[in-house]
N, C-alpha and C positions, 0 to 999 in steps of 0.2 A: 504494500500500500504506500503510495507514493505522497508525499505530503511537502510542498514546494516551499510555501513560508507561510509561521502562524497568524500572518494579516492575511484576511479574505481582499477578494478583488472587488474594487469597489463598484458599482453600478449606479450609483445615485452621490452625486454633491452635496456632501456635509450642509455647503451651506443652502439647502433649498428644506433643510427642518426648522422648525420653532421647538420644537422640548426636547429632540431627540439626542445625544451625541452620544461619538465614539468614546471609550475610556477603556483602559488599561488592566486589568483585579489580577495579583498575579501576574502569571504569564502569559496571560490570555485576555482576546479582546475582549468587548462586549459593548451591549447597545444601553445604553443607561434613558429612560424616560424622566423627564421633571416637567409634567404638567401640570396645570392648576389643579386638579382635580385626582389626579392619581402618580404615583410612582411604579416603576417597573426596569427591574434590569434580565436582557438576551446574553447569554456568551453566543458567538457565533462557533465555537465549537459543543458540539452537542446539540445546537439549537435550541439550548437548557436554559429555560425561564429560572431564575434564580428568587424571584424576587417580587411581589404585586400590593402595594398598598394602596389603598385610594387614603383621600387626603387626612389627616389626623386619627388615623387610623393604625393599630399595629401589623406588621409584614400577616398577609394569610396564607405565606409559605414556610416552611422549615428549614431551615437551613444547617446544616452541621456546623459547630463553632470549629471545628477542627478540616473541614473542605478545604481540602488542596486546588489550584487553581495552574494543572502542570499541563502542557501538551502532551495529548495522548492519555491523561488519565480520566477517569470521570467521575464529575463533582457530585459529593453527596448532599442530595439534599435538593430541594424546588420540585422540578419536573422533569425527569431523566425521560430522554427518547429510547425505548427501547423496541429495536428495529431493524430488520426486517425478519428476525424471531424472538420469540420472550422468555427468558430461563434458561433452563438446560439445555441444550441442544437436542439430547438424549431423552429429553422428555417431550418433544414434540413430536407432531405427529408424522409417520413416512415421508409424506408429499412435501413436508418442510425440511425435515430434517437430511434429506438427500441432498440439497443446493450447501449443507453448512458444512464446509472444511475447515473447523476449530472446536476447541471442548470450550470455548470462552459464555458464558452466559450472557444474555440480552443483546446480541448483536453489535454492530458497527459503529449506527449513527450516535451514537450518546459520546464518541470519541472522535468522529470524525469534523472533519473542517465542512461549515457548510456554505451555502455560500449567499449573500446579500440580496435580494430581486427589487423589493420595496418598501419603501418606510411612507406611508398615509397618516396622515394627520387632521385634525380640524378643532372645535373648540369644545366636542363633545367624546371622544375617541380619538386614538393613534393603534394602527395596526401595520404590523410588521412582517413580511416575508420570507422566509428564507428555504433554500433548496438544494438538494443532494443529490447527484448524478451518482447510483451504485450502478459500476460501470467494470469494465477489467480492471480496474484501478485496485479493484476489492477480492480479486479472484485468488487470495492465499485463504481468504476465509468464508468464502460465499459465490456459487455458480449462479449468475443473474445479471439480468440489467432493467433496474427500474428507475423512478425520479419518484422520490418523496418530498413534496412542497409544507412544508410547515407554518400557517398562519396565524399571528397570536394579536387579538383583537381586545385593548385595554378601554375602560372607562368606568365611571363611576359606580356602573350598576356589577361589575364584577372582570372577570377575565375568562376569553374563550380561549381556545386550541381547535384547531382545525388540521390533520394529518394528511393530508391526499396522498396515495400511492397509486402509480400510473405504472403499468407491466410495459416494459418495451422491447421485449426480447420476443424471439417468436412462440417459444415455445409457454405452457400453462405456468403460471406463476403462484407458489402456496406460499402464505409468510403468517407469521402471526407478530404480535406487536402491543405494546403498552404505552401509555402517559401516566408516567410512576409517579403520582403525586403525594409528595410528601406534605404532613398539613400539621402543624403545630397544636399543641392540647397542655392546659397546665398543671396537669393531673392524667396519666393513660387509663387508671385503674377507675375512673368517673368519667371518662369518654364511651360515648356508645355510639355505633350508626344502624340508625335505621332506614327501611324500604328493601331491607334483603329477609325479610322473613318469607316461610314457608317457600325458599329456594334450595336445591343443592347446593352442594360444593364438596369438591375435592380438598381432604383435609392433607396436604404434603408432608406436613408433620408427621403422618399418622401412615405410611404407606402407599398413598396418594389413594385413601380409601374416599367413597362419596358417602357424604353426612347430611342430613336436613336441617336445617337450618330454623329455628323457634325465636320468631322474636327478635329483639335486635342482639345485634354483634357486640358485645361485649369483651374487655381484651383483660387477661388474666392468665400473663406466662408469654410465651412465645405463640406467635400468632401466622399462620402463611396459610392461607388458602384461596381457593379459585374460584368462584358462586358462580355457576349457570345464569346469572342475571346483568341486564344491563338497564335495569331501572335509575328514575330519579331517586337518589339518595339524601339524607341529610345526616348531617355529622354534628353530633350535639357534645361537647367539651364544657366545661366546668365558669368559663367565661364566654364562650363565642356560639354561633351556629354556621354553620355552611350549607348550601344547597349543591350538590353535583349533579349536571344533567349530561345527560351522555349521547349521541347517536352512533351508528355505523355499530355498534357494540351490544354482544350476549353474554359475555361476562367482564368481571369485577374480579381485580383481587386483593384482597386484605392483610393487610403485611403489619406485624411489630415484631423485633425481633428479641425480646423480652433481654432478660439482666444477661443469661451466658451466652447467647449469640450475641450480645450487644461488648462485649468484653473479645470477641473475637476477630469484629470486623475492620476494616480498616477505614480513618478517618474519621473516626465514631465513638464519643468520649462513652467509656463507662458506663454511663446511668443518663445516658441521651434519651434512649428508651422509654424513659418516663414522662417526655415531654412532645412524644411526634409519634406520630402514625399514620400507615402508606395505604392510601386507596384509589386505586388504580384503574382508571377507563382502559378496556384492553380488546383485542380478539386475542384470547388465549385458550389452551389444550384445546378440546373438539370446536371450538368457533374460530376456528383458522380461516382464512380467508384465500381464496383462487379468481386468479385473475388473468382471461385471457387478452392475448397481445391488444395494446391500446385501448385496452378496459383500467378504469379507475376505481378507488373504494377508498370513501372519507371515515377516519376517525373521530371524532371531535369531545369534547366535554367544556362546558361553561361553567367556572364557581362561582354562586353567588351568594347574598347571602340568605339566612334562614328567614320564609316568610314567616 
C-alpha cells in the first residue's frame, strides 16, 4: 500500500471557507469546524470524525485521553471507519472473506489516507466530503476495486454520516462494514440503550452463540455483541440522551470492553471503560452487503438528540 505524503491533495481553496480550516493534531491532518453554532473536527486519515459539539455544549463523542494521532495507526475513539469488512476476517462470511489477504480486523479505510472532494457550508450547516479509491493500491490486503465516499453533515440539530460504496470492478462485490461510534457516558454501569429489545444477537463473548434480547441493553462486565437490528435507538447515560437513526443497516453492534479487556488494549487508559461505550450503525455477520459492478449501497446514521 503505497502512501505518497501525509497531506491529502487539495481540491478546494482554503480560502473559499468561512469556519472550516486545515490544522495539524499530531501527525496528522484534519479539518477542524468553528461555527456559530457547532464545532466539529475530520482527520482526513480514516475519514475519522473525532469530534461534534454544537454550541455550549459538551463533545457527544469519546474520545480516548491516550489516542495516538500517528500515520498508519488508528485513532481511538469518535467514529472509526470500519471498511470494507468488520472484525475478524475469519468471522465473516465466504463471499467477504475470500477478497481479505490479512488477519488485521476492520479493514483499511480507518488507516488509510482519504482524500478531500468538498467542504459546503452556509449559516445553518457545513458538510464535508471525502473519498477513497480501494484500488490495487490495497491488493497486499484486499482483492477489489471500489470508491467509498464518506459524507458528514454538521448542524445544530445533531450530526449525520453518510457511507456510499460504489463496486467498480466487474466482478460481485461482498463487504461488510461499521461507523464505530464511540459515545461518552459518566457512569457505564447507569447507561442503558434502548429500541433493541425483543431482537437477536450474537453474543461473541459467548461462542458467537444467538441470544434474545429482553428489554434494554444494559452493560455489566464486558460487552460485544451483534443484534439482528437496525432500529432507531436511544442511549440514555446518567446526564445526557442521544437519539441514533440509522439507514442502509440490519444490524447494531454493542461494544464495552469492560475492566480486563480495557487493561489490555492499546491507547486505552485502564478504567476508560467506565466512561464510553460503542454502538455501532453497521452491515455486519449475515447482513453483509453484495454489490454488482456500478451498483451502490448507503450506510448512514444521524445522532441526535433525545426527544
Amino acid at each position: 500500500m503505497s502512501e505518497s505524503s501525509n497531506r491529502p491533495p487539495l481540491s478546494l481553496s482554503p480560502g473559499q471557507w468561512s469556519f472550516t480550516r486545515w490544522k495539524t493534531i499530531g501527525q496528522l491532518e484534519a479539518l477542524e469546524v468553528h461555527h456559530p453554532l457547532f464545532q466539529a473536527t475530520v482527520f482526513i486519515q480514516g475519514a475519522h470524525l473525532a469530534s461534534f459539539k454544537p454550541q455550549d455544549e459538551s463533545d457527544w463523542l469519546w474520545m480516548s485521553p491516550a489516542a495516538r494521532y500517528e500515520p498508519g495507526r488508528a485513532i481511538r475513539g469518535g467514529i472509526p471507519v470500519c471498511w470494507p469488512w468488520f472484525g475478524d476476517p475469519a468471522r465473516n462470511a465466504p463471499e467477504v472473506r475470500k477478497r481479505i489477504q490479512t488477519d488485521q480486523a476492520h479493514g483499511f479505510a480507518r488507516t488509510a489516507l482519504w482524500k478531500l472532494e468538498d467542504v459546503r457550508e452556509n449559516a445553518h450547516e457545513v458538510e464535508i466530503s471525502l473519498s477513497l479509491d480501494a484500488n490495487e493500491d490495497f491488493s497486499d490486503v484486499w482483492i477489489g476495486h471500489a470508491l467509498a465516499l464518506l459524507t458528514f453533515s454538521f448542524s445544530i440539530r445533531g450530526c449525520q454520516l453518510a457511507l456510499t460504496t460504489t463496486n467498480l470492478g466487474n466482478d460481485p462485490l461482498a463487504f461488510t462494514q461499521a461507523l464505530h461510534t464511540y459515545l461518552p457516558t459518566s457512569d457505564i454501569t447507569r447507561t442503558r440503550v434502548l429500541g433493541l429489545g425483543n431482537s437477536q444477537y450474537i453474543d461473541t463473548l459467548d461462542n458467537w452463540e444467538y441470544r434474545n434480547q429482553e428489554g434494554p441493553v444494559y452493560f455489566d462486565g464486558e460487552t460485544d455483541r451483534i443484534y439482528e437490528s437496525g432500529e432507531t435507538l436511544t442511549i440514555v447515560t446518567p446526564r445526557t440522551g442521544r437519539k441514533l437513526s440509522a439507514v442502509g443497516s440490519d444490524s447494531t453492534v454493542v461494544w464495552n470492553p469492560g475492566p480486563a479487556k480495557a487493561a489490555k488494549l492499546s491507547d486505552f487508559p485502564d478504567t476508560a471503560w467506565q466512561s464510553m461505550l460503542c454502538v455501532e450503525t453497521a452491515n455486519a455477520a449475515s447482513d453483509y452487503r453484495v454489490l454488482n459492478n456500478g451498483q451502490s449501497h448507503t450506510l448512514g446514521v444521524f445522532i441526535g438528540r433525545k426527544s
